[in-house]
C-alpha positions as CSV (number, residue, x, y, z in Angstrom):
1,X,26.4,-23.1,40.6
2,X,28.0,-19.4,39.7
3,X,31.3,-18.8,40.2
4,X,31.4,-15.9,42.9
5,X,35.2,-13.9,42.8
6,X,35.6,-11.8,45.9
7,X,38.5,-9.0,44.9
8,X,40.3,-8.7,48.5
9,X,42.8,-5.1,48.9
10,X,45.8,-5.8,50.5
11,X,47.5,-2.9,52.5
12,X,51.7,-2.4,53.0
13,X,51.6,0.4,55.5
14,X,55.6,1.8,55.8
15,X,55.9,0.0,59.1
16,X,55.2,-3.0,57.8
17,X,51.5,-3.4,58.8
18,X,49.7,-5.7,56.7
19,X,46.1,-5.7,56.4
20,X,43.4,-7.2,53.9
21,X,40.4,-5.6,53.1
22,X,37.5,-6.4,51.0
23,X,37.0,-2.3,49.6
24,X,39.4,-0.3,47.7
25,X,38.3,2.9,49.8
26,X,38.6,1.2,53.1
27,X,42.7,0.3,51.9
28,X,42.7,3.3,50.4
29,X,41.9,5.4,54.2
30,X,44.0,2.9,56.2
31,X,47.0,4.2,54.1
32,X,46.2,7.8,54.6
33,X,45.4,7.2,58.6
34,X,49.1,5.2,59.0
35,X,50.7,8.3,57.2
36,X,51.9,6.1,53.7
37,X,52.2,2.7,52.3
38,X,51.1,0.4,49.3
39,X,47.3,-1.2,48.1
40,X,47.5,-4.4,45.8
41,X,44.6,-6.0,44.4
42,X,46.8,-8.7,42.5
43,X,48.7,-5.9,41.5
44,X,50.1,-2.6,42.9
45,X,47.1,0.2,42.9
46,X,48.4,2.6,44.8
47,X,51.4,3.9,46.6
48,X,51.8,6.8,48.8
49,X,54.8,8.0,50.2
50,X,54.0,10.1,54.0
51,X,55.4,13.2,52.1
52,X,52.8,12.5,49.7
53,X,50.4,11.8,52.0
54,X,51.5,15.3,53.8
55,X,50.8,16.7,50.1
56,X,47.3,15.3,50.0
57,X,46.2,16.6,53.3
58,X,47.2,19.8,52.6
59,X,44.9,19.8,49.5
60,X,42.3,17.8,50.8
61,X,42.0,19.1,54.0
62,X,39.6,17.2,56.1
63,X,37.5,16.4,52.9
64,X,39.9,13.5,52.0
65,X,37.2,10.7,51.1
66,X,37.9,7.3,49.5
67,X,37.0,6.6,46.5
68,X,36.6,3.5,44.6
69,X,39.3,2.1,42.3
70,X,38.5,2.1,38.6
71,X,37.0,-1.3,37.1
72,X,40.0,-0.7,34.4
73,X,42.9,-3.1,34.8
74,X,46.1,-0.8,34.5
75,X,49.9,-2.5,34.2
76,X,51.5,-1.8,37.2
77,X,54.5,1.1,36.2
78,X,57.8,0.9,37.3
79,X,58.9,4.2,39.3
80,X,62.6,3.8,39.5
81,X,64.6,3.6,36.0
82,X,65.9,0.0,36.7
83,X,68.3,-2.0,34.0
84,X,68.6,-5.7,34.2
85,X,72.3,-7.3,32.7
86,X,71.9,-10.8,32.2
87,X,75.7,-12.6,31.4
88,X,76.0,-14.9,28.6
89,X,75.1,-17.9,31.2
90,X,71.9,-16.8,31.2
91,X,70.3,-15.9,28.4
92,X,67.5,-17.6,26.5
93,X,64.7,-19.0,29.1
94,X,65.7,-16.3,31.9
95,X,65.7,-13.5,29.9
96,X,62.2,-14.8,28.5
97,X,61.0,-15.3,32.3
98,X,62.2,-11.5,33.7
99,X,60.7,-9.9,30.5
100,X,57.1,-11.4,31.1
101,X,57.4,-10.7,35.1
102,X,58.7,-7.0,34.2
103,X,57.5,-5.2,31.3
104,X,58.0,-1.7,32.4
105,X,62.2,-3.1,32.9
106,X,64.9,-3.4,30.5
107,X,66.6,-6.9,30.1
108,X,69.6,-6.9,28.6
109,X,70.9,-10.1,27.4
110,X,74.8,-10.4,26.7
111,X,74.5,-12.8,23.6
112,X,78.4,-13.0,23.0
113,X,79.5,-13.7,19.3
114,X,77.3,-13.8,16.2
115,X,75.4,-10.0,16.2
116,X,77.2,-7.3,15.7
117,X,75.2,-4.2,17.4
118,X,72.2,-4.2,19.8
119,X,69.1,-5.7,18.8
120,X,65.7,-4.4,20.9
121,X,62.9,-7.6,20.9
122,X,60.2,-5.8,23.2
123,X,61.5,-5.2,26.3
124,X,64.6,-7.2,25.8
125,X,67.9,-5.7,24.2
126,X,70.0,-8.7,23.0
127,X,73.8,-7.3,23.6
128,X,76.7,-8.1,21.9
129,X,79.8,-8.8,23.8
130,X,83.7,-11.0,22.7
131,X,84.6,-10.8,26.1
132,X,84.4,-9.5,29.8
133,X,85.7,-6.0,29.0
134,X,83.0,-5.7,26.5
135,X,80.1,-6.9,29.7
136,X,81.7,-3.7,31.6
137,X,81.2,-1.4,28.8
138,X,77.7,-2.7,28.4
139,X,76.8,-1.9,32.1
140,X,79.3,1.3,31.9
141,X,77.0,2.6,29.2
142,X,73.6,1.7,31.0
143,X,74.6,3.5,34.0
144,X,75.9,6.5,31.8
145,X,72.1,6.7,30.7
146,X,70.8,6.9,34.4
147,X,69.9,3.4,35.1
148,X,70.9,1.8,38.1
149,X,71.8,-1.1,37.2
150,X,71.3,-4.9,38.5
151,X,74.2,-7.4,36.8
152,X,73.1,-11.3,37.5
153,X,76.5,-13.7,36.8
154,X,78.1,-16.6,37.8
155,X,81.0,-15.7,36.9
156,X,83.0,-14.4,40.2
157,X,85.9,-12.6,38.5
158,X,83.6,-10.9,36.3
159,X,81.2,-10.3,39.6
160,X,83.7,-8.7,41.5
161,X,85.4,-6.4,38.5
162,X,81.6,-5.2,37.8
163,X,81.2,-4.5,41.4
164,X,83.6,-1.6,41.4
165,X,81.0,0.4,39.3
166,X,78.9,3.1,40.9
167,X,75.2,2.2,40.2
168,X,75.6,-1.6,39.8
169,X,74.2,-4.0,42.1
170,X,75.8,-7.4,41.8
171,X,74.1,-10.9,42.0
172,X,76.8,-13.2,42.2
173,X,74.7,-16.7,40.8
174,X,76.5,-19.7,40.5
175,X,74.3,-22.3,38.6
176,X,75.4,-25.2,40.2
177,X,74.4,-23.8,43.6
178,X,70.7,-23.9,42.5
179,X,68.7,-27.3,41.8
180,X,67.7,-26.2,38.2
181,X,66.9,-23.1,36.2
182,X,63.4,-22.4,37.3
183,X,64.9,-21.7,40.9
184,X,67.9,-19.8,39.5
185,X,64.9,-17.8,37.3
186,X,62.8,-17.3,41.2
187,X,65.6,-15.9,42.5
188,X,66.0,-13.6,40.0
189,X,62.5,-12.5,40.3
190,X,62.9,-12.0,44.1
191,X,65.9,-10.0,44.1
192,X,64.4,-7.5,40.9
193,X,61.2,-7.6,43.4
194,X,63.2,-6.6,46.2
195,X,65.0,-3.4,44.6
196,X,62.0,-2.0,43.1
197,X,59.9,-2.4,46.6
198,X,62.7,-0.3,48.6
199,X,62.6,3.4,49.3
């Protein structure tokens, strides 16, 4: 017997409103009718914001038709320039983890001792660091370059000196508060998936 895949569209309207639907162009109108939101199909397809949708209208007039998506499958693009700091506690395995779940993002692991300048492995910039007033100049100089920044430590003096900075969001992660890595790495994943998905 065949296997027979169904693709289902799912539909994030901006209040909230979440419908499935088996057609891209049937996702792809309930957006435009609700004034804005977000289509996955596994991944995210599309996303329009109501000004956009405004934007559309305007061009389209009432000839705005749906159309299907492209059979290509296209990496899903980050829109908001998004650093992630890692402390020394968590480097190795989590770093790994965020780097597979967010290509488009830039993980910076603090490494400590033993390199003596930056060192770029795909998506992951191993950073080096002898102490917590070097961890401050790492995330100083990321928010210098226009990220905003997300610092994930279990340290809590070092959580609450970095929290003074403008552009830094602080994750305050005390291992032993979590049953093992994996969960530490989900939460990490959950809170990076939260800041991208807000407006």
């Amino acid at each position: 017997m065949g296997l027979c895949v169904l693709t289902k569209y799912i539909v994030v309207t901006k209040d909230g409103v979440v419908k499935i639907y088996e057609s891209f162009g049937d996702a792809f109108k309930h957006v435009v009718d609700s004034g804005g939101g977000r289509v996955y199909r596994g991944e995210l397809v599309l996303s329009l914001s109501p000004d956009e949708v405004i934007e559309l209208t305007g061009l389209f007039g009432e000839k705005l038709e749906p159309v299907e998506a492209p059979l290509t499958k296209a990496p899903v693009r980050v829109e908001k320039k998004i650093a992630i700091v890692l402390d020394q506690m968590f480097k190795g395995f989590y770093s790994n983890i965020l780097a597979r779940e967010y290509p488009d993002l830039e993980i910076h692991e603090v490494i400590g001792r033993g390199i003596e300048k930056p060192i770029r492995i795909g998506n992951v910039v191993k950073e080096p660091a002898r102490d917590d007033f070097d961890v401050l100049g790492i995330v100083e100089r990321l928010v210098g370059d226009g990220y905003r920044v997300l610092f994930f430590t279990g340290d809590k003096r070092l959580a609450s000196q970095v929290e003074i900075i403008s552009g830094v969001k602080v994750y305050y992660t005390p291992p032993n508060e979590f049953p093992g890595k994996e969960a530490i790495a989900k939460y990490m994943v959950e809170k990076i998936r939260s800041e991208l998905e807000e407006k």
